[in-house]
N, C-alpha and C positions, 0 to 999 in steps of 0.2 A: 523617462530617465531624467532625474533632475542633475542638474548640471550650471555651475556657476561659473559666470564671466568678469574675473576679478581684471580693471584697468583702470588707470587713472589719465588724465588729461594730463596731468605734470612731468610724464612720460615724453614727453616732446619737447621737453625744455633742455633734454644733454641731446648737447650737439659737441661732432669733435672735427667738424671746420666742409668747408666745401667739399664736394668731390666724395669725403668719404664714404665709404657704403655700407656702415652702422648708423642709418640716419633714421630722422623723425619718420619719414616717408614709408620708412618698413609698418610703423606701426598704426599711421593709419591706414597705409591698403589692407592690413588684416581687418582691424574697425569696420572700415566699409564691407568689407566680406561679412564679415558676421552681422553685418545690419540689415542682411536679406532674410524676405517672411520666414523662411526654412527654419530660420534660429530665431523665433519670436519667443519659442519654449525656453531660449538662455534667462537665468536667474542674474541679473546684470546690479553690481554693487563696485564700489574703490574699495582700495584697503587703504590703512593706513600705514607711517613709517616703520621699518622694524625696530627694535630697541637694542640698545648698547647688549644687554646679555645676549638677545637672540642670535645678532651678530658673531660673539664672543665665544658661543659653544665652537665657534668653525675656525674663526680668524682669532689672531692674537689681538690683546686690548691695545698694543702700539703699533700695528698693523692699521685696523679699523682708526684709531686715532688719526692715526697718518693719513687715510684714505678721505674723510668728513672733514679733515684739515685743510684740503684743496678746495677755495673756491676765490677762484679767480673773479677776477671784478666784471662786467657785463661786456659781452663783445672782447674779449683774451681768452684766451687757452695755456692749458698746462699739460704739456702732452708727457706722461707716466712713461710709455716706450713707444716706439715705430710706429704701432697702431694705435694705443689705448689714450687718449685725448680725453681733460675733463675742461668744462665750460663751469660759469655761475648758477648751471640747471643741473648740473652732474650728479651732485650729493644727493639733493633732494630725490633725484629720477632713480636714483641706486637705493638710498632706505624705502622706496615705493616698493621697487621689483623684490625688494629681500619681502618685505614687509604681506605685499601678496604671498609668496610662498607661505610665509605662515598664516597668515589668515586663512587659505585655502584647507591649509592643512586641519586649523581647528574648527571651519566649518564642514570637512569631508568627516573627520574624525568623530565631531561632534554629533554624527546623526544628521544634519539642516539639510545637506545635499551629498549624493552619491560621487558624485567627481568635480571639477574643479578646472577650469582653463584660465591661467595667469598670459594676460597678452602684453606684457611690460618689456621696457627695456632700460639698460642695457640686460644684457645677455650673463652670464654666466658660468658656463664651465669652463674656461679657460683661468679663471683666476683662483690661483693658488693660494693655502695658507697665507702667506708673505707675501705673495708677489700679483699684482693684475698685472692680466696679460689678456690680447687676443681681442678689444673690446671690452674687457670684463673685469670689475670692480669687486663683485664678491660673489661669492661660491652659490647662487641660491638653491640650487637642488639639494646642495647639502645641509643647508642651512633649513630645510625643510624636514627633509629627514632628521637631523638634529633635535627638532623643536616638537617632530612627533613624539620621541623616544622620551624628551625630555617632562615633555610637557603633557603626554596623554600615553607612556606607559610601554609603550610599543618594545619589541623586541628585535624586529627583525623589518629592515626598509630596504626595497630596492631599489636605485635608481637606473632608469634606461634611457641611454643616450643615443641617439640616431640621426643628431647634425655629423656632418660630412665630415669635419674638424673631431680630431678627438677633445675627450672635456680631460684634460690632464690635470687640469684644477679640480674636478669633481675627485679624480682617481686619487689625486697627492692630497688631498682631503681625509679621503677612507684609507688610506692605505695599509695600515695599523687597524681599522677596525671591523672585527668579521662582520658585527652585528649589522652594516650596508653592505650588499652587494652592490657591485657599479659592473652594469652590461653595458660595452657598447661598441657601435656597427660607425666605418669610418676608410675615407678615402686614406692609402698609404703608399708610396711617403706624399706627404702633405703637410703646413703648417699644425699643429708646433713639433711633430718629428717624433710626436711620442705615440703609444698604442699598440706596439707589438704582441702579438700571442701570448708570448713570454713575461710577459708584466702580469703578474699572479697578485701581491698586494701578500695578505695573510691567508689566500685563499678565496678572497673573495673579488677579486676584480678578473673581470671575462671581457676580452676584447679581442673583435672580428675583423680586421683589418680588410680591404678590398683594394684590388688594384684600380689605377686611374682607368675608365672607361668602362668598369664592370659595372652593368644593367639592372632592372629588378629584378629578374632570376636571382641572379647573383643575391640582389642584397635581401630578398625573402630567405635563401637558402641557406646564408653567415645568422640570420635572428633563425629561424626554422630549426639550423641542426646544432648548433652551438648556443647562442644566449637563450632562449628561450627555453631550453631543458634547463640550464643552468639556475634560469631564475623558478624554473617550477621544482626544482631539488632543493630550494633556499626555502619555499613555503615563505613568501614575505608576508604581512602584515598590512602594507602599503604600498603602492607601485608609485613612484614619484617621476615624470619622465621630464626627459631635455630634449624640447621637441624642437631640431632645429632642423630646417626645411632646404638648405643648402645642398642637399644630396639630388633634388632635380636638375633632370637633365639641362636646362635651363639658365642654371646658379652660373654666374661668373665664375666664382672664387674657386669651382674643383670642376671635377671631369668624372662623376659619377652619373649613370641615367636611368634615375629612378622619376617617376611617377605619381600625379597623385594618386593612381590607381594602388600604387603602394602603398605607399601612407598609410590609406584606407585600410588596405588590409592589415597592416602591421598596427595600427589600432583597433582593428575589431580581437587581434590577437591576444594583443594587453589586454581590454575590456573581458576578455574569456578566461584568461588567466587568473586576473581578479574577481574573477568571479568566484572560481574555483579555493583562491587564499585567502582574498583580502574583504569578503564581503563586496565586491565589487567597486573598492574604494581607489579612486586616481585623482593623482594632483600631477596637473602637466603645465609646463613653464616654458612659453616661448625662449626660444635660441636663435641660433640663427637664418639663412636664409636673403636672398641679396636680388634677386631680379622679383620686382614689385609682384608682374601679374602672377608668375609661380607660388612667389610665399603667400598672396594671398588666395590662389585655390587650394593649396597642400593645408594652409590653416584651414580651410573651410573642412575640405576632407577629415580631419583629423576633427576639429569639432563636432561634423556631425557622425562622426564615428563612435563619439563619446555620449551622444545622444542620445545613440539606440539602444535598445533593453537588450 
């Protein structure tokens, strides 16, 4: 199975100060993990920045303006809210992460390679339209799906979200639009407080909520008997996932205890699915994930789950 390892080095340059646990650290322990013989088969390339339009399909142009606007001089910080902190490395490390999503997207779409693994940061589904929040400057899952539809025709994109955190930023992104589905499985209550059952969207947003300390039973059985019929009723086109690795047992930040053993299996699932809609086509986008040696075996799991035919 060919399969592409889209990162950059400059990924390590947004820092949002000591102590935090959105840091460089996450993204080299994934690096080091993928650097074992298992993954010699990865197709390893950078992307480049995304551009003002690609951005623009998601975010408003005085949104993004405002966001590329912050860059504070070397050594200061500009902390956005509570959590979301940008340094003089910020901008750059956010038009990378957006920037992989679509490159992936038109290297999966393009025929080059069947799936796609963006190991960037920051992270993602937390940031809204208008607003970053949660670590996350811009929308990139959406901003993938966007630039499939946009850019190569597509009708129908699902995103599936499986960080611990719901992606409320993914959701208030589609939320008006059938054409994405957004599944996704998520400790509740839990920061940012959103993800209830009841949040339909136009019909297209599916959200599993878990309570604190539910296991991978639990969380195979919320993708199993709710999202996953839901996204094989959409017939997507593309599976586009938010793979964030905070749902192990392990993660500081929630009280879910899932497993790599999970992971695994809930990507051989997508890989099945897509087999069945999309041509077997997947672009998956690091998310979150907080205690080193976890996020770097659940990435490992999920890569080489994407591996396999």
């Amino acid at each position: 199975m060919s399969v592409l390892l889209l990162t950059h080095r400059d990924g390590l340059l947004h820092e949002m100060g000591e102590g935090h646990p959105e840091c460089p650290d996450r993204l080299r322990a994934v690096l080091q993990a993928l650097e074992a013989e298992e993954f010699a088969g990865l197709i390893r390339d950078e992307p480049d920045e995304a551009t003002y339009e690609q951005l623009e399909r998601v975010h408003p142009p005085d949104y993004v303006a405002a966001i590329l606007g912050v860059r504070p001089a070397p050594g200061e910080y500009v902390a956005l809210d509570a959590d979301t902190v940008m340094c003089a490395g910020s901008a750059r490390a956010a038009l990378l992460a957006a920037g992989a999503a679509v490159r992936a997207v038109d290297e999966v779409l393009g025929g080059h390679v069947q799936r796609a693994f963006c190991a960037t940061r920051p992270p993602g589904h937390h940031a809204e339209r208008r607003r970053p929040m949660g670590f996350c400057l811009f929308a990139n899952a959406v901003i993938a799906a966007r630039h499939a539809q946009a850019a190569h025709g597509l009708s129908r994109v699902a995103i599936c979200d499986f960080d611990v955190h719901h992606g409320n930023g993914s959701q208030d992104c589609v939320w008006e639009d059938p054409s994405i589905l957004f599944a996704s499985s998520h400790q509740m209550p839990l920061y940012p407080g959103t993800g209830a059952a009841e949040e339909v969207g136009a019909g297209n947003i599916f959200n599993a909520p878990l309570p604190p300390g539910a296991d991978g039973a639990a969380f195979r059985a919320a993708w199993a008997e709710t999202l996953l019929p839901a996204i094989e009723a959409f017939r997507p086109e593309l599976l586009v996932i938010s793979a964030g690795f905070d749902a192990h047992a392990r993660d500081p930040l929630a009280q879910l205890r899932v497993t790599e053993a999970d992971f695994a299996w809930l990507t051989a699932e997508f890989c099945a699915l897509a087999g069945r809609h999309c041509g077997g086509r997947i672009v998956s986008l690091l998310e979150g994930g907080y205690d080193l040696p976890a996020l770097a075996a659940s990435a490992a799991a999920h890569v080489r789950g994407l591996l396999r035919d």
